[in-house]
N, C-alpha and C positions, 0 to 999 in steps of 0.2 A: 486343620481347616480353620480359618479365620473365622470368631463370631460376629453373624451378622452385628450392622451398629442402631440400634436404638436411637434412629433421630429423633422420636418426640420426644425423648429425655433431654437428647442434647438441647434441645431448642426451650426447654422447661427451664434447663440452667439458663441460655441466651438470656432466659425474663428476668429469674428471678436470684441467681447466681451472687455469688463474690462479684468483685474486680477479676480476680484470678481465675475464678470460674468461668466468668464470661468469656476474656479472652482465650480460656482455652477449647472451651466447649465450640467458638468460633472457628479456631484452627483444625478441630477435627471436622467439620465442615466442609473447609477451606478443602482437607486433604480428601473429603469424599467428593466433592463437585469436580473434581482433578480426573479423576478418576472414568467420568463419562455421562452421557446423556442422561442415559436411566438412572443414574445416582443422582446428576443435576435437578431431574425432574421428581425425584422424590420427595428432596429437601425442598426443595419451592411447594410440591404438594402439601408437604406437612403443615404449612406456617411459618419458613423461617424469615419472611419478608420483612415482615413489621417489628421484629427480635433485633435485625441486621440492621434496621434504617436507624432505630431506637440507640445503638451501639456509636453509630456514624456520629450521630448528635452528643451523645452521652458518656460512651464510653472512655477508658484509657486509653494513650495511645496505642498500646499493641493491641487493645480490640478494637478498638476501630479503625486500624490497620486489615485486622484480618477480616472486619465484618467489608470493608473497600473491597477486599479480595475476592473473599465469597461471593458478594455482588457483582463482581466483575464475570468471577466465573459463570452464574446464572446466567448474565445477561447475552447472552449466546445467540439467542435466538427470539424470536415473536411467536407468542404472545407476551413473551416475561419482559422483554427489552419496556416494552411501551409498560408493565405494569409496575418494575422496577422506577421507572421514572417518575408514575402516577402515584403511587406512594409517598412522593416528597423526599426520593433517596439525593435528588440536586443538586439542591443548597448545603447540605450534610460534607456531599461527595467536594465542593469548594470550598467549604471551609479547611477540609481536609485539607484540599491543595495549597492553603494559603498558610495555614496555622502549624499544622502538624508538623514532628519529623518524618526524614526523606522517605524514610519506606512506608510510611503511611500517604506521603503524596505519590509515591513511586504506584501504590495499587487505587488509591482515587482518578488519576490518570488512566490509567489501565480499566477501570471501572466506565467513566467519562466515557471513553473512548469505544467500549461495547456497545453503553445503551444509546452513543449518536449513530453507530452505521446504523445504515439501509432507512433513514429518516430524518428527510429535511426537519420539519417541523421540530425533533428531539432537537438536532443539530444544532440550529438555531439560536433553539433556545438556552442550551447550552452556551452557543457564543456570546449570547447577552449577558448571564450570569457572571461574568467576569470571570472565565479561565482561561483567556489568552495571557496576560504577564505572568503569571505564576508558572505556565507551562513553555514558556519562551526560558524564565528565570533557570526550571530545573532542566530543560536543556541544556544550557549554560555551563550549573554551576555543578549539577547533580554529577554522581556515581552514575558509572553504566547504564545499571536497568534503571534507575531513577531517567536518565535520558534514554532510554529505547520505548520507556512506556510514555513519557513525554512525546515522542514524536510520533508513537500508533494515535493516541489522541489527536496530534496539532494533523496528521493522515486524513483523520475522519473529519476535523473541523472544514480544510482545504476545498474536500472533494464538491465541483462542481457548483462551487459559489467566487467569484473573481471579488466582491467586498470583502469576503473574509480571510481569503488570499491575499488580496491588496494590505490587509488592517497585520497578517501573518507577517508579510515582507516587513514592513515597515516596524514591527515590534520588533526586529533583528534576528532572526528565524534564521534569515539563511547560510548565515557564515558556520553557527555550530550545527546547519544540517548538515554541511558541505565537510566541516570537521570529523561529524559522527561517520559520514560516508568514506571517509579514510581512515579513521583509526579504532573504530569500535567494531564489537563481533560481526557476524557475518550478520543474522538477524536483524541486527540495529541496520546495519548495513541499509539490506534488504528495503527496511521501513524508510531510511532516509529517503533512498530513491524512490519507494512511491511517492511520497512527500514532495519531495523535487520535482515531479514527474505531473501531482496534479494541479500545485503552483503554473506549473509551467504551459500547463493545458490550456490557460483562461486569458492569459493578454502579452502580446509581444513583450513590453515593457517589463512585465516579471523573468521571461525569457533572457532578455540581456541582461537583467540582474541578476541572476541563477550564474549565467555564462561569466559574469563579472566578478560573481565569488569565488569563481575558481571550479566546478561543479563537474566541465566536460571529462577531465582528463582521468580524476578518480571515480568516476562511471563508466568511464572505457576501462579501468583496472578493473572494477567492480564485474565487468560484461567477463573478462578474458578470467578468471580468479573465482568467482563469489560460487555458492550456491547455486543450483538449477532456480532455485527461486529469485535470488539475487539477479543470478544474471536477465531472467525475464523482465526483471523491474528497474534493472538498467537501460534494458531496453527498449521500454513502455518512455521513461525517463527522454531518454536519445529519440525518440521520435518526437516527442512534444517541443524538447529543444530546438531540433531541427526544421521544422517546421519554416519557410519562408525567409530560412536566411541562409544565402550562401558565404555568408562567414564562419558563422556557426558549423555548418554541414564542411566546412575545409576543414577548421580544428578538429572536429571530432572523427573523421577520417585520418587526418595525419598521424590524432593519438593511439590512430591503430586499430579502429572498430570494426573493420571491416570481418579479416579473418574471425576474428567471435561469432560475427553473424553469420559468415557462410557454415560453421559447424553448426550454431543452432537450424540454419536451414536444414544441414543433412541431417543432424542424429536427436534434435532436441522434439520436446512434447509438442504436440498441436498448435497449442497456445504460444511456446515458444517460436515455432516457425513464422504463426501468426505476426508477431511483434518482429523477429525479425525480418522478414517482407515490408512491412510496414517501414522499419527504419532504413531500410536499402531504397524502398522507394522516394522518401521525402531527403532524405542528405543530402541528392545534387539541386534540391530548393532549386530546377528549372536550371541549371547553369549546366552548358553541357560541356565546362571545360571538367566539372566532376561526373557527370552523368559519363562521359566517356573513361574515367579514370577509375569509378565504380564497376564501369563494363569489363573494362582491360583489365580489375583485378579479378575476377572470374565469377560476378552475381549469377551472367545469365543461365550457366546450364543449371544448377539447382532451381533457381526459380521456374525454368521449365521443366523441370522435374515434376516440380511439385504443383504447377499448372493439368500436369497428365494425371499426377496419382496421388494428389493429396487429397482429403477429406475437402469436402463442398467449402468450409470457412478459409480453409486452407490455400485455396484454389481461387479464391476470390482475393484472396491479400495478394498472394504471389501473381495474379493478374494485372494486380491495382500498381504494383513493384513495375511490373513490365512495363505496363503504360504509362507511369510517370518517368522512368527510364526511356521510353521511346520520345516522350514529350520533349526531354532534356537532348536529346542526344539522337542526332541522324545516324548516326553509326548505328546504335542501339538498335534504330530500326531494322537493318542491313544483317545486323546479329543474330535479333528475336527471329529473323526469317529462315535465316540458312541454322538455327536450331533446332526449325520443324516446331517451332511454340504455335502455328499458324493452326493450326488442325485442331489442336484442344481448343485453345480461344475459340473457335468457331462455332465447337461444340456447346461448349458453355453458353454461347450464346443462344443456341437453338434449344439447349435440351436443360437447361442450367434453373435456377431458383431466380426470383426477380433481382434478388440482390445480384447475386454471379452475373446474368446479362445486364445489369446495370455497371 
């Protein structure tokens, strides 16, 4: 049976240790916050905040590599994410990005990138601090994870700001996401396409530049190949792209997207079906020379499937699929009818959540 680990000790070295001590007293850390919640929140319980930040500034490069790390790993969750920041771990964690070697920027990134989700205002501030070219830079030029932790960060900078998307494009973001999204793990994969995906969300104009990098066709590999996870965030991807252009919505059909979708309709997660509904509905972008060639290639009986028997979210996207299918395309209409989709839709509307009758 393994002895329990003595964190106040470790964290006694953190202070007051060697070079050598620190670094390593920080890896055993490193390997207990790995490990799970309860361990995460123990270390954080003890004190090791102010040890880690002090490291960032201070230390070697291999401890303030692993003190990046530990920090990352904390930073998990709220309350730690906002007190990780409130500490003054920032400026430490950019310097890191700028100065250090690769695997000290590889887990400052990685770090960065925890305490900005689920908070604009970290976010932000984050983006002010200058970690856009260093993380543009190690995407680039970086090793693997050096570029997968780069672009979980450049993920969180993106999401749901069109200035720091616009300031991402224009730093040259897009060509080694569109790279990573073809030639690195699945993972990276994974992340590029959210990346892509929330770029893509915020103005046509990043849309055609996405599309211009080459972006549709290895996100339709990514859709038919990747992970369960992958392919969702392909998906996610593919519908942001799509979006109001019947150019776009022809290429990424042709590249073959459909077939992927109709199997995540039938056999994938909730969320999966969700996304792909979603992407079946917006690819004929109103043109019903696709909205009929989406029909002919067989959307509508799953989607009325999943109109009858899917979960209420479920039921709402595959609804929303039909109806912009019927928008595009009189056929469509003629289709959704003699599938017997008429009876649920009606129900939904009478018996359904505000969202589903809307």
């Amino acid at each position: 049976m393994a002895r329990p680990v003595d964190v106040p000790s470790l964290i006694a070295l953190l202070k007051e240790g060697t070079e050598a001590e620190k670094e390593e007293e920080a890896l055993k850390l490193v390997e207990l916050c790995f490990k799970g919640e309860e361990q995460r929140a123990e270390v954080f319980n003890a004190g090791a905040l102010q040890p880690l930040v002090a490291l960032l500034k201070k230390g070697s490069d291999g401890a303030a590599a692993a003190a990046a790390l530990a920090l990352g790993h904390l930073a998990t969750c709220e309350p730690r994410k906002s007190q990780i920041f409130g500490a003054g771990a920032l400026h430490p964690l950019v310097a890191l990005l700028e100065e250090r070697p690769e695997v000290a920027k590889a887990h400052a990134a990685y770090a960065l990138g925890n305490i900005a989700s689920q908070s604009e205002e970290r976010t932000a501030q984050i983006f002010k601090a200058g970690v856009l070219q260093p993380l543009v830079t190690l995407l680039k030029v970086g090793l693997a994870d050096a570029k997968g932790q780069s672009v979980f960060a450049l993920g969180q900078l993106t999401f749901n700001s069109e200035e720091r998307s616009v300031k991402i494009a224009e730093a040259g973001a897009l060509l080694p996401l569109v790279t990573l999204l073809m030639e690195g793990p699945d993972c990276y994969r994974e992340r590029a396409a959210n990346t892509l995906g929330n770029l893509a969300a915020l103005t046509e104009e990043l849309c055609a530049q996405i599309a211009q990098a080459g972006a549709l066709f290895p996100l339709v590999k990514l859709l038919k190949e990747g992970s369960e996870g992958s392919k969702q965030q392909a998906a996610y991807a593919l519908v942001m792209l799509s979006f109001f252009s019947k150019d776009r919505g022809a290429q990424i059909i042709k590249a073959g997207a459909l077939r992927p979708l109709f199997a995540m309709l039938e056999g994938g997660s909730d969320h999966a079906k969700e996304l792909a509904a979603s992407a079946l509905g917006c690819l004929p972008a109103d043109s019903e020379e696709l909205g009929v060639l989406v029909v002919k290639a067989g959307a509508l009986q799953p989607l009325v499937t999943l109109v009858k028997n899917g979960s209420e979210d479920v039921r709402v996207h595959a609804a929303c699929a039909l109806g912009r299918l019927a928008s595009a395309s009189g056929q469509a209409i003629e289709k959704i009818f003699s599938a017997d989709a008429l009876h649920p839709l009606v129900t939904m509307l009478k018996h359904g959540s505000q969202d589903a009758k809307e």
